[in-house]
N, C-alpha and C positions, 0 to 999 in steps of 0.2 A: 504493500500500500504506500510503501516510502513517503507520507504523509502529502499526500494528495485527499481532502477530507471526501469525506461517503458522498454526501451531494453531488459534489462535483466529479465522481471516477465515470456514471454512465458515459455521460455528456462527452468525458474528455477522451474517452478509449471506445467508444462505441464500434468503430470501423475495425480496431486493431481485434476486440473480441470474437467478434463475426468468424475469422478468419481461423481461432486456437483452434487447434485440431479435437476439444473437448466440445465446443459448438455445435466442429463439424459431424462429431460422432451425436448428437441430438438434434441435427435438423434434417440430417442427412449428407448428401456427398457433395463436395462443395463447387461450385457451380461453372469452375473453369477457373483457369488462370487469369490473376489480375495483374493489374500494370499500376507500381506507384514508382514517382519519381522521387528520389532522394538524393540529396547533395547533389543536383545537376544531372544525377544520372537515372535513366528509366529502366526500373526494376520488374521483371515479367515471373509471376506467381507470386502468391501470398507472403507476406511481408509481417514481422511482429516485431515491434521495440520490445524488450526486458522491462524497461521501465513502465511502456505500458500495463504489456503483462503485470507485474507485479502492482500495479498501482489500479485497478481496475475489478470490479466485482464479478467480474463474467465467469470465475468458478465457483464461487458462492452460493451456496442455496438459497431461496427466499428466507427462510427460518434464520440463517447464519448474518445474510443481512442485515435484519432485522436486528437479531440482540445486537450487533455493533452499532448501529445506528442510536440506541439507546445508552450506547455508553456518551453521553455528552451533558455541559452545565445545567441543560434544563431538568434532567432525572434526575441529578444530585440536589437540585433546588427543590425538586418534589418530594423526596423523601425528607429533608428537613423542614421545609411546608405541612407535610402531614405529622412530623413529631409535635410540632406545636398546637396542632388541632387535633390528634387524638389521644388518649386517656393513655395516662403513663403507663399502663401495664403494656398498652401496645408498641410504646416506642421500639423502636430499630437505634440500637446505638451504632453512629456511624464512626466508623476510624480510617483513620487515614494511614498509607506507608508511601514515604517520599522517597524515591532513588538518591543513592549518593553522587548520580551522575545529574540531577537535576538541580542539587542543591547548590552548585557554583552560579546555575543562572541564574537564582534569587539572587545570590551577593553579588554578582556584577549587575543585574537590575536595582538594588538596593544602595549598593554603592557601601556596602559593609562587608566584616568579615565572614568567613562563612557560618562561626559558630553562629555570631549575633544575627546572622540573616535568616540562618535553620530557626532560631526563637521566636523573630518575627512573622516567619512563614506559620509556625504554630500558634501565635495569638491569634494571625488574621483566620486561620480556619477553625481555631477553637469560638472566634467571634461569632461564626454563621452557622454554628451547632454540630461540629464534629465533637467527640468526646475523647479521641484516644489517636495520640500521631505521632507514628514510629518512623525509627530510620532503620530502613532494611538491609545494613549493613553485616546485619548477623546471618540476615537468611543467604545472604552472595559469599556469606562463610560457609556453610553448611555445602552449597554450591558446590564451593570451590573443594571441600575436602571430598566429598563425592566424588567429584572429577577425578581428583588423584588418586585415590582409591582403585575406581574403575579404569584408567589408565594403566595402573601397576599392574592392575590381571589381563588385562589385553595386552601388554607388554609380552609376560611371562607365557602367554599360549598363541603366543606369536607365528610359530612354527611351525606349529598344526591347526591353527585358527584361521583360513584365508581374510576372512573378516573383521580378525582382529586390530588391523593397522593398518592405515594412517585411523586413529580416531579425529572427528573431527567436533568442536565444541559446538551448543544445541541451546543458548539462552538467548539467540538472535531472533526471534518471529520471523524475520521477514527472507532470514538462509535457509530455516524450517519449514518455511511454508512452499517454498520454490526447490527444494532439495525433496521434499514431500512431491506436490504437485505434478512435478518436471524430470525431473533426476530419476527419480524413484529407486526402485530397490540397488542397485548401479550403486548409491549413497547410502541410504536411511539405517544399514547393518553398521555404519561407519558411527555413525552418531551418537556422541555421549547419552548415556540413559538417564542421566542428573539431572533434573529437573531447574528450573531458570530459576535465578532469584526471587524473583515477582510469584512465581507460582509456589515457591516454598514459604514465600512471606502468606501468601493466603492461607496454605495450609496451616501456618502457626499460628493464624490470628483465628479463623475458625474451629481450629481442633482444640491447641492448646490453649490459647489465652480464651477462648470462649469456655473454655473449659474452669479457668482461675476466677473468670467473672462471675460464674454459675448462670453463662445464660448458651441458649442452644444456637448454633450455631446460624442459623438462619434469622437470629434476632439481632445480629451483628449485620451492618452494609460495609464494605470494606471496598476502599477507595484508594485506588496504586498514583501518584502522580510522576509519570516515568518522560523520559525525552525522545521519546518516537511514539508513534501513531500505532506501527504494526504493534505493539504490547497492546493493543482493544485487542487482535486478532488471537491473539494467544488468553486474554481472557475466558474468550468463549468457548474454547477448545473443550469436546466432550467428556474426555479424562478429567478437567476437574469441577464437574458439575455433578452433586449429591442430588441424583433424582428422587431416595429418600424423603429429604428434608428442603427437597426444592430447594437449592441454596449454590450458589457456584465459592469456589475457593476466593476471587475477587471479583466482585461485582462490577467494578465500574472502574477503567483505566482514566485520567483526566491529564492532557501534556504539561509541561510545565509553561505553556504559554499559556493553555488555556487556564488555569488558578489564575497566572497573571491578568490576564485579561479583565477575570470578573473580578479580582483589586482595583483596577483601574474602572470598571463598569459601578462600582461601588465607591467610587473617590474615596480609595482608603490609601492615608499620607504613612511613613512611614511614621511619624510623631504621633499618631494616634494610637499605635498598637503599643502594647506592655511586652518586657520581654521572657517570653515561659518556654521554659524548658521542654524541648521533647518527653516522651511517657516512654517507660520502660518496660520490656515487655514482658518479665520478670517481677511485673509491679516493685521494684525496688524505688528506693527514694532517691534525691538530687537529679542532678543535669549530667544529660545523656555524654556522653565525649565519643565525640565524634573521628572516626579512625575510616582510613581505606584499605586498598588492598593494592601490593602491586600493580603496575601495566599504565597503558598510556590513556589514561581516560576512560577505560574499560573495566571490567571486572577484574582483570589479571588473573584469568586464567592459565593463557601462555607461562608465563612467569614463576605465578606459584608451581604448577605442575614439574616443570623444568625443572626449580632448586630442589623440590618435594624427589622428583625420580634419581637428579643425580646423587642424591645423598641416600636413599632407598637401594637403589642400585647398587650404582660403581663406585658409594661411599667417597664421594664426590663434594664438597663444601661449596658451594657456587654462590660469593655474597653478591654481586656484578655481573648483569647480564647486559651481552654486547649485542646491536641488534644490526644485521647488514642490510643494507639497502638494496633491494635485486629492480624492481621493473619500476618502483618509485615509492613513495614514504609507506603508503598503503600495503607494498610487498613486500615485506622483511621477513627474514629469519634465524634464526640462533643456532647455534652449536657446541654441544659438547665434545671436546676431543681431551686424548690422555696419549702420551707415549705413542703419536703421531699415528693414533686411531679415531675415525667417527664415532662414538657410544651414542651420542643425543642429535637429532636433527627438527627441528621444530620449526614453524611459521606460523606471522600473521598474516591475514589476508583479509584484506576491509578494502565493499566495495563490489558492486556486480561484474566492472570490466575484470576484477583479477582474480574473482570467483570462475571467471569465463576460463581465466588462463587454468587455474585449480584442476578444473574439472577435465578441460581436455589432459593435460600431465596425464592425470590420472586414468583415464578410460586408454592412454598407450602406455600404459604401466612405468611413466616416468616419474613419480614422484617419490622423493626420497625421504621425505617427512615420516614421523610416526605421530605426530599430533598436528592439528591444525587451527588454529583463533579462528571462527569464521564470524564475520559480522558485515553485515550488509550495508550500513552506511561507512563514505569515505573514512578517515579522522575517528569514526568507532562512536560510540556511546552519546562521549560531549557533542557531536555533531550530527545528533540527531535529528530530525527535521521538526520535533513537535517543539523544539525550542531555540536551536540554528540559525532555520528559515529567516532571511531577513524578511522585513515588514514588507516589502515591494513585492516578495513570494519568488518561489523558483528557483533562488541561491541559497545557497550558505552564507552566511554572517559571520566571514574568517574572522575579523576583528575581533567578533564577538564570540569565538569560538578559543580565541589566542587566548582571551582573557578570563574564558570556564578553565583551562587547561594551564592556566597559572595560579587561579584560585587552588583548583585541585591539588596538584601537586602539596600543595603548603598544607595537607593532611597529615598528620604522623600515619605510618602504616603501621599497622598490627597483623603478623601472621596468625589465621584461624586456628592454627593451631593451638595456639597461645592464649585464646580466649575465655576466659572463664564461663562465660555467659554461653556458648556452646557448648563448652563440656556440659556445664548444668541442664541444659535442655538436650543434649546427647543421650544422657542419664534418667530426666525428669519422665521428660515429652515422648523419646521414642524409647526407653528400657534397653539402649549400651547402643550403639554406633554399626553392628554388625546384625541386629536383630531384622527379624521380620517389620515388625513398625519401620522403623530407618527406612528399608526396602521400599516399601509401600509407600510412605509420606513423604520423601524425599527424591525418587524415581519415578521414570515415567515412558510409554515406549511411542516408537515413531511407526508411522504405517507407509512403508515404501510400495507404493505400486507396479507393474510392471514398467518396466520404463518404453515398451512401446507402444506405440501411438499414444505418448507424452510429449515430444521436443514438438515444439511447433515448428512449422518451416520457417529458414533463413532467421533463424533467430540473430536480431543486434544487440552488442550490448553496448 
């Protein structure tokens, strides 16, 4: 969806859906070769941007539609509309979880540091009737130790595992959903089974922390405010929807432009707000402290995995990771080597043009990777489109992207491992880190389909 919003993807890809070969297999065979002219040049058969593709609802179902489209400011104004109108016993306490990738564009729109911006983002939404707003920094922990985990065993059955290797990482929406879609099985056996940060934050706020509240989990509304659009897409997803207790693990994704937005639809200065502490989710007392993780504005998954396996491994201490620049900032990779051997070969890859490159590598069995970053927007996380975009639309806002990516950094990191607040919900929430709970709550699988008649024709990216 690369944040092209729902309104607007008909209108704007209309001609290009017609054309995906998922269409063709529902309207029937498609009707002859067309002719479109591109860059000066005229092109004879059907023609699909990527961009479109991904930015367009034409694999959607009605139903899938639909709940996306309800992820937006006005449902969140109706469920706090109806707390104040009906009888306390029915209220929905809504809580909120902010990415730690969203939280640099409060303080560069705030013009503060990031702690004092995280406090004023929580006074303004505890002012419009949220009750509980966490920073999901623990759940991109839990992630990330996942990850490693699951990496070390597809390492080790390497050998006799075709499938084992390259792994590629799975908290991107928008590389999931086109590695799903497109790719299919070809990819989806590649795929970390870790469950994305955002979707483990639901499950802690509904399972566990609805749990310390004593209220059931569908009387919580839980509200992700992340820096991309495709994170609606990954809300809706059927795996984490309790048909039980009708209730999804997050209800309602909102970008960090659009909170912005309705502060500024609401003329709220920042002198008017108090400054309150994030909630803990732990119910523990004082002010959250706010940490990240490794990597370049991303979750740092590349990174933690990397120091995690070569000390695992080949007993390897790696406090300095060097990153080489191959086709451009977006295609880097790393290396471990010892006594002038390869042991570690890793990369990142942000961005559909060098997803393009990825994947061809890989279908002529030239890729030399055993893990892969994959994330869909250039620049990664911070350059997300739901908060990037400059105001005029259609670009990125590097300025403004320089200055999320300088905020950030000035994070202290804390390795998950080292966490307290993990270990204790490791222990509490799921009963030890290798149990069946962990499995269940923290994982999640991918459904690869045949990959033929998936590629659309003359795919551009």
């Amino acid at each position: 969806m690369s944040g092209v919003k729902i309104a607007q993807r008909k209108e704007k890809c209309e001609n290009c859906t017609k054309q995906c070969n998922k269409k063709q297999g529902e309207d029937g065979a498609s009707s002859g070769p067309e002719s479109e002219e591109v860059n000066g040049q005229l092109i004879e058969g059907p023609r699909l941007l990527l961009s479109a593709c991904l930015s367009c609802d034409g694999c959607l179902s009605d139903e899938e539609t639909l709940k996306i489209s309800q992820q937006n400011l006005e449902e969140v104004e109706r469920v706090l509309a109806l707390n104040k109108k009906c009888d306390t016993s029915k209220h929905k306490a809504v809580a909120a979880s902010v990415c730690p990738q969203s939280l640099p564009f409060f303080a560069v729109q705030f013009g503060l540091d990031i702690n004092e911006a995280a406090r004023k983002l929580c006074s303004f939404l505890k002012s419009i009737g949220v009750k509980f707003v966490f920073d999901t920094t623990v759940a991109a922990g839990f992630s990330i130790l996942e990850t490693q985990k699951e990496f070390i065993q597809r390492y080790r059955r390497r050998h006799h595992d075709s499938q084992a290797l390259p792994m590629f990482t799975s908290s991107c929406p928008g590389w999931i959903r086109y590695a799903e879609r497109v790719l299919g099985s070809v990819v989806t056996p590649h795929l970390c089974t870790a469950r994305s940060p955002q979707q483990i934050m639901g499950c802690l706020v509904k399972d566990y922390f609805s749990e310390q509240q004593k209220l059931s989990p569908e009387r919580i509304y839980h509200i992700v405010v992340a820096p991309c659009f495709d994170k609606k897409l990954e809300a809706v997803r059927e795996e984490f929807y309790n048909s039980l207790l009708e209730t999804r693990d997050v209800d309602c994704v909102l970008t960090s432009k659009e909170i912005y937005h309705l502060m500024q639809k609401r003329k709220i200065s920042m002198e008017q707000l108090d400054s309150v502490p994030l909630d803990h989710v732990l119910r523990e007392g004082g002010d959250v402290e706010l940490m990240r993780h490794d990597g370049r504005g991303s979750e740092g998954f590349l990174e933690h995995v990397f120091k995690h396996t070569a000390k695992e491994v080949f007993a390897v201490d790696v406090q300095e990771i060097t990153y080489k620049t191959l086709r451009n900032r977006d295609f880097q990779e790393v290396t471990l080597e010892k006594d002038g051997e390869t042991l570690l070969q890793f990369a990142a890859i942000y961005g559909f043009r060098n997803i393009q490159t990825l994947v061809h590598r890989m279908k002529k069995g030239r890729l030399p990777y055993q893990l892969v970053e994959v994330l869909s927007c250039p620049g990664g996380c911070l350059s997300g489109r739901g908060q990037a975009e400059s105001e005029a639309g259609g670009r990125v806002d590097k300025g403004l992207v320089q200055q999320m990516e300088e905020v950030y950094i000035s994070l202290p990191v804390r390795l998950p491992e080292l966490n307290p607040v993990l270990n204790k919900l490791y222990q509490d929430w799921l009963h030890g880190p290798d149990s069946d709970q962990a499995s269940k709550l923290l994982h999640t699988e991918f459904k690869g389909q045949s990959q033929s008649n998936t590629q659309p024709p003359h795919m551009e990216w």
